[in-house]
N, C-alpha and C positions, 0 to 999 in steps of 0.2 A: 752814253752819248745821247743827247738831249739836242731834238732838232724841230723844225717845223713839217708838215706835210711836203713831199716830193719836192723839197729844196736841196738837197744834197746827190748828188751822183749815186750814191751808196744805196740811196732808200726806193731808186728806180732798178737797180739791181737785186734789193731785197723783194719788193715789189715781185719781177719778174718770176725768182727763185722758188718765193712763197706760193706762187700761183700752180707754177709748174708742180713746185712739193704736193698742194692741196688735189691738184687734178691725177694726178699720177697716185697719190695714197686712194682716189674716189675709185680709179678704173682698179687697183688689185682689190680694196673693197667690193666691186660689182665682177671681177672676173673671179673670184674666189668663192663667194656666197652666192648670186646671182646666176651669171651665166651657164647654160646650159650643153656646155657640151667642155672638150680637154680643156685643161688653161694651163701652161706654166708659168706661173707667178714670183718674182726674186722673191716677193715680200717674205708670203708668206712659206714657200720654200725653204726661205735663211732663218726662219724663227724655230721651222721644223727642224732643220738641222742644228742648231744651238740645242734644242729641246734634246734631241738623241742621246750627242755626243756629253750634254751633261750627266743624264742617266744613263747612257752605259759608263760612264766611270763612277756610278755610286754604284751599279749594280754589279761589279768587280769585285767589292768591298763584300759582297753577301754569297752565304755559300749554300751552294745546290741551286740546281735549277729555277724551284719552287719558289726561292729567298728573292733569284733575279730578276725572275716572272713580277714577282710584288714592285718591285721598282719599276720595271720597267712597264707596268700596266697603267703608269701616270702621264705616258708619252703624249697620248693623245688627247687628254685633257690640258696637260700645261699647256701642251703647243697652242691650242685653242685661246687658250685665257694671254700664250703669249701674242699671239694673232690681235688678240682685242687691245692689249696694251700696246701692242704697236706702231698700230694705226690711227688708237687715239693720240699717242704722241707722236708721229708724224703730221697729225692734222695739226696738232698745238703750234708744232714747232713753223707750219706753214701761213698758219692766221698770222701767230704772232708775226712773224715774217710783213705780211702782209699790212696789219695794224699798225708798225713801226713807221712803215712809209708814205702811210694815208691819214696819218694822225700827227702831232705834237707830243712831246714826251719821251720818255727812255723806253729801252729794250724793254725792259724789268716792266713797265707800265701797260705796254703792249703784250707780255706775255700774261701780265694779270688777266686784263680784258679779254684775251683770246679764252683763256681758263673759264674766266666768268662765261662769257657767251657759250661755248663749247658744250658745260655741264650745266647749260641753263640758271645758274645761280643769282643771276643779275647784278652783282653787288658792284659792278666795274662797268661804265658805259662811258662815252663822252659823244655830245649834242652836235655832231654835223654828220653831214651825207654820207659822205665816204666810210666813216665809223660805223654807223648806222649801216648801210648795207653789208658789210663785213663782219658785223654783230652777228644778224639775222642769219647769213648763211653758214657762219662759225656753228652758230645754236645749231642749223638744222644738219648740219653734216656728222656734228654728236649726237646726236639722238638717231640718225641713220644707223651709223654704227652700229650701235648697242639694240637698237630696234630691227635689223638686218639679221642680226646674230641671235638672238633669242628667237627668230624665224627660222634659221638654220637649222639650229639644234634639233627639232622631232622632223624633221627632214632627215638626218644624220643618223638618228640615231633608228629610226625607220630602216634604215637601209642598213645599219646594221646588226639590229635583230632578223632580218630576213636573210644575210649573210649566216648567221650561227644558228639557226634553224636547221640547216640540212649540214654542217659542220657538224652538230650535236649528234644528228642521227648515224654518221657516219662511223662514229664510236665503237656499234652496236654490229657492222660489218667490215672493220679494219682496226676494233684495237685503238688506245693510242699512247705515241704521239703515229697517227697513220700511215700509213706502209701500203702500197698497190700491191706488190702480189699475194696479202693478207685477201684483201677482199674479194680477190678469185679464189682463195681459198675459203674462206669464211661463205660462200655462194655456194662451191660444191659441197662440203663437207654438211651444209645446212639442207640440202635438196631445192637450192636458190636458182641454178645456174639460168635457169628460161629466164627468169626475170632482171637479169643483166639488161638486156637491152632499154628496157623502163627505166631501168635506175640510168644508163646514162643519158637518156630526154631529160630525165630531174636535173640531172648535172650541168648539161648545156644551158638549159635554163636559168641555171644559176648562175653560173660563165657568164652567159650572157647580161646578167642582171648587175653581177658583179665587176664586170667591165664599162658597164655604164656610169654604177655608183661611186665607184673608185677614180676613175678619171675626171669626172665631173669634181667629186669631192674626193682628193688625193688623200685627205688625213686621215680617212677611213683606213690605208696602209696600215696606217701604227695602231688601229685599236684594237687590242686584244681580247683572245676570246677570254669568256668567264674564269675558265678551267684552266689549267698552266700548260697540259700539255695536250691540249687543241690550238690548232691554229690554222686560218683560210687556207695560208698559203701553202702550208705541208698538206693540209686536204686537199687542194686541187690539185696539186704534183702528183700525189697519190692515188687519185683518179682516172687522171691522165695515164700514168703509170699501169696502171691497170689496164684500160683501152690498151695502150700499145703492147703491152705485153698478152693478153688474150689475142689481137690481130697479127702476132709475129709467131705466137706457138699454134694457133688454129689457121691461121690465112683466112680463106676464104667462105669458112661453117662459123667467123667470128660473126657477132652483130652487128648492122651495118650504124645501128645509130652510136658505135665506139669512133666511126674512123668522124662522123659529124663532130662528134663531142670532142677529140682530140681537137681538132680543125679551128674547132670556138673558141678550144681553149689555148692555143700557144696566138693566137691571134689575140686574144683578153691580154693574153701575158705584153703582147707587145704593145698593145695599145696605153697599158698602164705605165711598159719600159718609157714609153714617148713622154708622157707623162713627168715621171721620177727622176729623167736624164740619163738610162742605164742604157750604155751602148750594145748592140746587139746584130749579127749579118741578117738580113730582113731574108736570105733567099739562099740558105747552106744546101750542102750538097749532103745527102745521105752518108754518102762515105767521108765525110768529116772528123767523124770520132768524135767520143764523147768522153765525161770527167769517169761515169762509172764504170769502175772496171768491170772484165769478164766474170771474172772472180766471183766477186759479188752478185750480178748478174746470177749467176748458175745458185749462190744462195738462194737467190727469191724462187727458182725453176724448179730449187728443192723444196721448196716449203709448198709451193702450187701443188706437184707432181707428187708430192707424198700424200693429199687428200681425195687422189683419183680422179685429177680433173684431165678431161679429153685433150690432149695434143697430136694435134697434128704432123709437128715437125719436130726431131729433135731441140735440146739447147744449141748445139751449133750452127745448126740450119735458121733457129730462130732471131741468133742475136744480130746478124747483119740488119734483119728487119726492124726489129724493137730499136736499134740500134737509128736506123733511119727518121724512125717516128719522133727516137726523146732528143735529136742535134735542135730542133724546132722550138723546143722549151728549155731546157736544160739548163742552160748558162741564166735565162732570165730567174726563172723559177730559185737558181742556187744564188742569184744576188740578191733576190726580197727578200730570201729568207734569211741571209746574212745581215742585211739590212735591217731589219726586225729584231733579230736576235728569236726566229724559230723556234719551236723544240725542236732539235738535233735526232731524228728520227731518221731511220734506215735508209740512203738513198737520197737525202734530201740537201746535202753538199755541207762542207765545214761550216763551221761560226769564228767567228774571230775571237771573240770574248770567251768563250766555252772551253780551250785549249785540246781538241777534236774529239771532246768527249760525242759516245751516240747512246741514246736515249733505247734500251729494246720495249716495243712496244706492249703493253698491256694489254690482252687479250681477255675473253670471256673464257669461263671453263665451263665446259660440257658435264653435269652433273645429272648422273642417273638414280632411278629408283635399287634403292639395295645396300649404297655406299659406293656407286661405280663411277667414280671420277675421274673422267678423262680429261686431261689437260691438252691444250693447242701449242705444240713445240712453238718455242719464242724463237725469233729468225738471232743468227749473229749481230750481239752488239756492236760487233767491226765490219760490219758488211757496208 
C-alpha cells in the first residue's frame, strides 16, 4: 500500500500504534535494565517463559541429572539474547509503523528505513522533516538498546558471582545437592557448633543481598550455578532449614541470629514470589501444615541426633515448632525450585520434569591417620 504522508485514515492509526509500540518497548527496556527497585515486566517475563519451556522439553530428551543440568544451564543466556531480539524487533516493528505514516511509499519502504536508521546503517533515508526526526530517534533508540545491555551484563553477572560465593562454601558444611539438618550435623560433629550463629549473619546478608539482586534483576532466577548439583535456591531452603530446625529442637539455648536470618529469609522468598507471580498466603497460621511429612522430618532428627548435637526437646515436641517456622517458606521455596528445575535434594519438594526422583546428598568423608575411614551416613534418598 503506497500512500502519501497522513492522507489516509490508516496511517493516523498506524501513527498512533507505532508511537505507543515504541514507548511501551522504551519503559520494559528502562524497567528491566535500568530501574532500581521489583519490576514486573510482560516483555521480558514472556521471553523468559518461552526460553524455559523450550529447554525443558530438550532437556527431557537427556538422561541424568547432570545431562539436564547442561541444557538447561542456557536458560539464562538465551533468555537474555531473547530479551535483546525482542525489543529490537518491537522497536522495528513501531518506527516502521511510524515511518509509513509520516512518509510517502509502501510498508516494505518504511520497514527498510526504520532498519537502516535503527542499526545506524544509513543506506535508507528520505529528505523531509517528519522522516528526518524519526530517523534520528529510530538510530538512538538502537543503540540504547544494545548500549543499555552490554551495561547490564558486569552488573549481572556481579551479582551473581557474589550469589555462588557462599553457595560454593556451603558444600564443605551441607554436602550436596544441600540438606539443613546436614549442616547441624556437619557443625557438631566438626566441633563447629558456637560458630552457627556467625554463619547465619553470613546468610542473612546474603538473603538480603540476594533479594535485592533478584527482584531488581528477575533473570538472575534462571542462572545456574557452575556445579550441577548446587543451586541458590536448594541452598537457601537448606539454611533456613536449618535455623528452623536447631530453634524447634533447642528453643530457647538456639542462636538468636537463626530466628533474624529465618525472618530475612521467607521475606526474600516473597519478595521475589511478587516478582515471578507465584501466589502465596502473606500471613499462615503455624498450624497450617506443611508438604513435609513427619516421616521425613524424624529422618533429618536422625541424622542431627546421631552426631550428638544438644536437643532440647524431643522430635515430637519439636515438629509443631519447626513446623511453624517452614509454613512461611515452604510452598515458595518448592515452586523456584520446580520452576528451575533444582537439584531434587532432600526436603526441597518434587520437580516435574525429574519423575520424583531425590538426589542423596554428597557429603565429605572423615579420613584419619592409620586407614580410619569414617564415613557421614547419607540421609534417605526418599525422605
Amino acid at each position: 500500500m503506497t500512500t502519501g504522508p497522513l492522507e489516509h485514515p490508516l496511517q493516523w492509526v498506524s501513527l498512533a500504534l507505532g508511537a505507543v509500540l515504541v514507548v511501551s518497548t522504551g519503559m520494559s527496556l528502562l524497567g528491566t535494565l535500568v530501574l532500581p527497585r521489583a519490576q514486573r515486566d510482560d516483555v521480558a517475563r514472556n521471553v523468559e517463559r518461552v526460553v524455559r519451556a523450550a529447554l525443558s522439553l530438550l532437556a527431557r530428551l537427556r538422561r541424568g541429572y547432570e545431562g539436564k543440568d547442561a541444557v538447561l544451564a542456557l536458560h539464562g543466556p538465551l533468555a537474555l539474547a531473547g530479551m535483546l531480539v525482542t525489543w529490537l524487533c518491537l522497536l522495528l516493528v513501531g518506527w516502521t509503523m511510524v515511518l509509513w505514516a509520516v512518509t510517502e511509499g509502501s510498508i516494505g519502504d518504511a520497514a527498510r528505513e526504520a532498519g537502516s536508521s535503527m542499526f545506524t546503517l544509513g543506506f535508507a533515508s528520505r529528505n523531509t522533516w517528519a522522516a528526518t526526526i524519526a530517523d534520528f530517534l529510530a538510530s538512538a533508540s538502537g543503540l540504547l538498546v544494545v548500549a543499555l545491555l552490554i551495561a547490564y551484563l558486569p552488573v549481572l553477572y556481579a551479582a551473581f558471582t557474589r550469589r555462588e560465593a557462599l553457595v560454593t562454601m556451603l558444600q564443605s558444611r551441607a554436602g550436596v545437592p544441600a540438606w539443613g539438618p546436614e549442616i547441624l550435623a556437619r557443625h557438631q560433629s566438626v566441633g563447629l557448633l558456637r560458630t552457627l550463629g556467625a554463619f547465619y549473619v553470613d546468610w542473612e546478608r546474603w538473603i538480603a543481598d540476594v533479594a535485592e539482586s533478584h527482584t531488581t534483576y528477575p533473570i538472575l532466577v534462571s542462572f545456574r550455578s557452575p556445579h550441577a548439583l548446587r543451586s541458590w535456591v536448594t541452598s537457601l531452603l537448606a539454611v533456613l532449614d536449618a535455623a528452623a530446625l536447631q530453634h524447634a529442637l533447642q528453643g530457647e539455648q538456639a542462636p538468636s541470629q537463626a530466628r533474624l536470618c529465618l525472618r530475612m529469609g521467607f521475606t526474600a522468598l516473597r519478595d521475589i514470589a511478587d516478582v515471578l507471580g507465584i501466589p502465596y498466603d502473606p500471613d499462615p497460621s503455624p498450624d497450617d501444615g506443611i508438604t513435609l511429612s513427619y516421616e521425613a522430618f524424624c529422618k533429618g532428627v536422625d541424622r542431627v541426633e546421631g552426631t550428638g548435637f544438644p536437643m532440647m526437646r524431643t522430635r515430637e515436641e519439636a515438629w509443631p515448632h519447626f513446623q511453624g517456622w517452614r509454613v512461611n517458606y515452604e510452598s515458595i521455596a518448592y515452586a523456584i525450585a520446580d520452576m528451575v528445575t533444582a537439584p531434587p535434594a532432600p526436603w526441597s519438594g518434587p520437580r516435574h520434569g525429574l519423575r520424583g526422583a531425590t538426589i542423596t546428598p554428597i557429603v565429605p568423608v572423615d579420613r584419619r591417620p592409620g586407614g580410619d575411614t569414617r564415613r557421614t551416613p547419607a540421609p534417605d534418598p526418599h525422605a
